[in-house]
N, C-alpha and C positions, 0 to 999 in steps of 0.2 A: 392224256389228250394229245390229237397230234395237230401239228397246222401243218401244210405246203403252201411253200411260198412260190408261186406259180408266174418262173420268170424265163421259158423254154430252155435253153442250154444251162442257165443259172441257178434252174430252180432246185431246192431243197427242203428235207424235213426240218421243223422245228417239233421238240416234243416237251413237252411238259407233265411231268410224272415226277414224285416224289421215289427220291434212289434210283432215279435213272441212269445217275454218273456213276455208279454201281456196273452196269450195263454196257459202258461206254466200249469196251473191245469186242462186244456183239454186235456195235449198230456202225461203228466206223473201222475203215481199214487203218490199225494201227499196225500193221507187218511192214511198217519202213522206218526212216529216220522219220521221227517227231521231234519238233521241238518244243516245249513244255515250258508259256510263259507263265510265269505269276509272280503273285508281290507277297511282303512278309507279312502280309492280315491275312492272307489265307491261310487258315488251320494247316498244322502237320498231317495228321490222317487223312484230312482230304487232298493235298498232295502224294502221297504217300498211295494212296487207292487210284489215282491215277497214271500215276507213275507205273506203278506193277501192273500196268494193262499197257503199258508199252514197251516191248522188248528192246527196243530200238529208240527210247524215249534221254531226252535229253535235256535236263533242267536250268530253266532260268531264273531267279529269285530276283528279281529289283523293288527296291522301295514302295512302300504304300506311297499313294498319292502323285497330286497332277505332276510334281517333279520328277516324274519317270516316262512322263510322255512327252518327251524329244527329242531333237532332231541326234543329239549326243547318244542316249538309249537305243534312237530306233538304229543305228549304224554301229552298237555292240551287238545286236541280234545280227545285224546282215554278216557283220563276219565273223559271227560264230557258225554260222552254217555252211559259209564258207571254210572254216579252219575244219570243219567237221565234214565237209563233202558233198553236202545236199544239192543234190540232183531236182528236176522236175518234178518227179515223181516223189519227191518226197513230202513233209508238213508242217506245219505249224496248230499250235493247238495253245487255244487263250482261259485260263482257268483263272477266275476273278473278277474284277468288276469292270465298269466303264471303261476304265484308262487302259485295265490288260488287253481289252478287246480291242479296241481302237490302236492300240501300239503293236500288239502282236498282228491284227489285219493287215495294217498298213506295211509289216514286213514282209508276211505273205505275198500281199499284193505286189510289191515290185521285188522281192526276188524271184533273180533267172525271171523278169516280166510275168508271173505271176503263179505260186503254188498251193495246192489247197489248204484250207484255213477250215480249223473247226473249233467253235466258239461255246466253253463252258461256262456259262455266266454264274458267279457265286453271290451277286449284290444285288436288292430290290428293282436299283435306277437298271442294271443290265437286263434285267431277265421281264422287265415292263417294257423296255424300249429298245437300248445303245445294241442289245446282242441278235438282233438282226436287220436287213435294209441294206447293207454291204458296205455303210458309211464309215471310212476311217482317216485317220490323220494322228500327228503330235501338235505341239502348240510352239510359237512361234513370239518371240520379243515379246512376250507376257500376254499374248492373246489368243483366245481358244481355236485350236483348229484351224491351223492357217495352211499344213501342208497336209497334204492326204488324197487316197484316190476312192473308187468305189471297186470293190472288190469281196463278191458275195462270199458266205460262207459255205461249207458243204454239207454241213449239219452244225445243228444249234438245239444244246440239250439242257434247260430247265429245271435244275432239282430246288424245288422249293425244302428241302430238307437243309440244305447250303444256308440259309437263310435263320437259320438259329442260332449261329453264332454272330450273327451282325450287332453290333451295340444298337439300343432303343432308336438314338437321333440317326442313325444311318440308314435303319431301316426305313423309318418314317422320310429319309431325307427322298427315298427313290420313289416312294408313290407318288411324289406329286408329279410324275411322268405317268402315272397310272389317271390322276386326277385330269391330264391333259388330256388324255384319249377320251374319256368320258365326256369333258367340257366340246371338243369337237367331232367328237361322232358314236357316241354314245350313254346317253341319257341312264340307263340300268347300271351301267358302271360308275356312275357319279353316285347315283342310287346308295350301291354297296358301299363306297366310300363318306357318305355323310350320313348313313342310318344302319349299315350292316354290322356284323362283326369281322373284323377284318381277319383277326387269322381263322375264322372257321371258313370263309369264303378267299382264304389267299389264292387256292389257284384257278378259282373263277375270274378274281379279278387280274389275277398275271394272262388267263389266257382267252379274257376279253378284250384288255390290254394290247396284247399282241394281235389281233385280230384288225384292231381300229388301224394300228401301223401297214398289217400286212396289205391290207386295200387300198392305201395311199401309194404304196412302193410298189404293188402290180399295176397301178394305173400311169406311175408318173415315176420310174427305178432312179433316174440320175437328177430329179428334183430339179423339173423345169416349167413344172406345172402345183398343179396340185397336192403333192407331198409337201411341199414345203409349209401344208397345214401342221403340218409336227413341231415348225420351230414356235408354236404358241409358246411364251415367254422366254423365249431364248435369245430373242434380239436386246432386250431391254436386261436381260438373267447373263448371259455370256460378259455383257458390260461391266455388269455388277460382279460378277466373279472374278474379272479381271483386275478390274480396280482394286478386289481384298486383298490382289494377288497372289492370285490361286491357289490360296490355302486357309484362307478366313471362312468364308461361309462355305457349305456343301454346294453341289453341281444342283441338286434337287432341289434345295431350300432359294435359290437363287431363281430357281425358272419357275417356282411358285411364285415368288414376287413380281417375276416380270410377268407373269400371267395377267394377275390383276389392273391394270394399267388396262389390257387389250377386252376387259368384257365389259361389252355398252352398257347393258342391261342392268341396271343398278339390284331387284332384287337378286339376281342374278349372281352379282358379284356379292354380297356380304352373303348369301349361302356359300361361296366359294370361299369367303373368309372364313365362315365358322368351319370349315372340313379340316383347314389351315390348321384352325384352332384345337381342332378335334385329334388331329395328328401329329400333332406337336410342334408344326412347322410355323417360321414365323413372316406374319403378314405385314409389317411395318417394319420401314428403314428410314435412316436419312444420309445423305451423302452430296457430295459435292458434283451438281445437276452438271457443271461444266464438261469436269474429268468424266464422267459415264459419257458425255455427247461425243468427247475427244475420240474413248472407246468404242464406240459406235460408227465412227467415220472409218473407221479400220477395219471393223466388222466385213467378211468376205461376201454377205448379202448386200452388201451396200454397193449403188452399180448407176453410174454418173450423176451421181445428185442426189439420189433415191434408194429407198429400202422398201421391201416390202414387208408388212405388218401384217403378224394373223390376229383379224380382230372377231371375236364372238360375239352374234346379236341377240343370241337367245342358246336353249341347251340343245347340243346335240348340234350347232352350225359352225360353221366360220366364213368367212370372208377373207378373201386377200388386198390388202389397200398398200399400191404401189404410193409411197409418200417423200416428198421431199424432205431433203434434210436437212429445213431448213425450220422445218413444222417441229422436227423433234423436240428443242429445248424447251418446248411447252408442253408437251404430252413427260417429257422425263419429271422435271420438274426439279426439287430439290429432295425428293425420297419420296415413298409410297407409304398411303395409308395416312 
């Protein structure tokens, strides 16, 4: 299955096909310097099969996890491309999950002011959401995503086959960015996640999934409108990720939580609980309502006073509610659930 992300000079394939990264020296120009980011959860052989599709390929291995997305990491990439000679014309290429994409983009993005980027998502939460929209950045004095530019990719290739080797909780950790798209703009994907079977219907729901994104980011690319329907639970989820210090709870499991908080609709929300329930992820916390607010006031959506809030009134809607921040410590609370 393929999508175009339909952005005029920007725009590019996404494709989704099991052993498509099989493929990958058919569908992108790998005859220059590549550089070849990933971390140590990605299998050998699937390194290994990428690598021998770039002649000219040159490997980076940094650490699993959010401690490889910053500002330290992202400036041993820039000068290895540097020490290595990369020109313009040459690439960067993100093989792994959320944080390779986001780290590897964002070097993309500013070296030599910007070279192409091509994004092989190995992880649930990538290949539902983070691996395309052009969003990138590292994190910054313990809080998500504080530096980063937009900077699309040239192609973005999907192999739901990558997804076998993910442990149970990590898998389940990225649907609920699948769970999201469904909650704000599509009802048949909420469907397959609370009645389906999930791996017989996995690349329907990755490239339904992708679908809900790709119509946000051709309507509103640098999120000044309407996209910013995507950070459903991540105002309240980024907080909470923060606070564990980002390494306690998953990315995924955290923007579940903060979801619920944002849907009015009470049957509503305890169907959203049981998919939680259903997927393994968990719907109940408690924490300290202060520190999440503190997080919150730092949060880069937050803009003189006010955040805005994606709240759902029903399935398949959203709303945006510009709110002060002064309203928050009663909507946070002391935990969810």
């Amino acid at each position: 299955m393929r999508i175009d992300m339909e952005l005029g000079s920007r725009s590019y394939p996404i494709l989704v096909e099991r052993g498509c990264l099989n493929r990958l020296g058919s569908l992108a120009n790998l005859q220059r310097n590549i550089l070849v980011v990933t971390d140590t959860g990605v299998p050998k052989p699937l390194v290994e099969a990428v690598l021998a599709q770039c002649p000219q390929g040159h490997l980076v291995t940094l650490p699993q996890g959010e401690g490889s997305k910053s500002l330290a990491v992202f400036e041993t990439l820039l000068t290895r491309m540097l020490e290595l000679g990369f020109s313009r014309k040459d690439g960067v290429l993100a093989l792994g999950g959320g944080v390779m994409g986001d780290l590897a983009g964002f070097a993309a993005g500013c070296y030599m002011r910007g070279i192409d980027f091509i994004n092989c998502p190995t992880t649930t939460l990538a290949q539902v959401d983070s691996s395309i929209g052009g969003k990138t950045a590292v994190n910054l004095g313990g809080c998500k995503n504080q530096v980063g530019v937009f900077h699309q990719p040239r192609l973005v290739l999907v192999d739901p086959d990558t997804l076998k080797t993910l442990p149970p909780r990590h898998f389940a950790a990225g649907l609920a960015e699948a769970l999201k798209a469904g909650l704000i703009g599509d009802p048949q994907l909420f469907a397959l996640l609370e009645q389906g079977d999930i791996q017989a219907h996995l690349e329907e729901i990755l490239y339904r999934s992708l679908l809900v994104k790709k119509a946000l980011v051709e309507q509103d690319e640098r999120e000044a409108g309407p996209r910013a329907a995507l950070n459903l639970g991540h105002t309240i989820g980024h907080a909470i990720e923060s606070e564990e210090g980002l390494g306690g709870l998953y990315h995924g499991e955290c923007v579940g939580l903060g979801m619920l908080p944002m849907i009015l609709e009470p049957q509503l929300k305890q169907r959203t609980i049981a998919v939680l329930e259903r997927l393994g992820l968990p719907h109940t916390i408690r924490y300290d309502g202060a520190a999440i607010f503190r997080r919150l006031c730092h949060d880069k959506k937050a803009d003189s006073g006010y955040v805005t809030l994606v709240r759902v009134p029903s399935l398949g809607q959203y709303r945006l509610d510009r709110t002060p921040l002064s309203a928050l410590p009663a909507i946070i609370g002391e935990g969810i659930g």
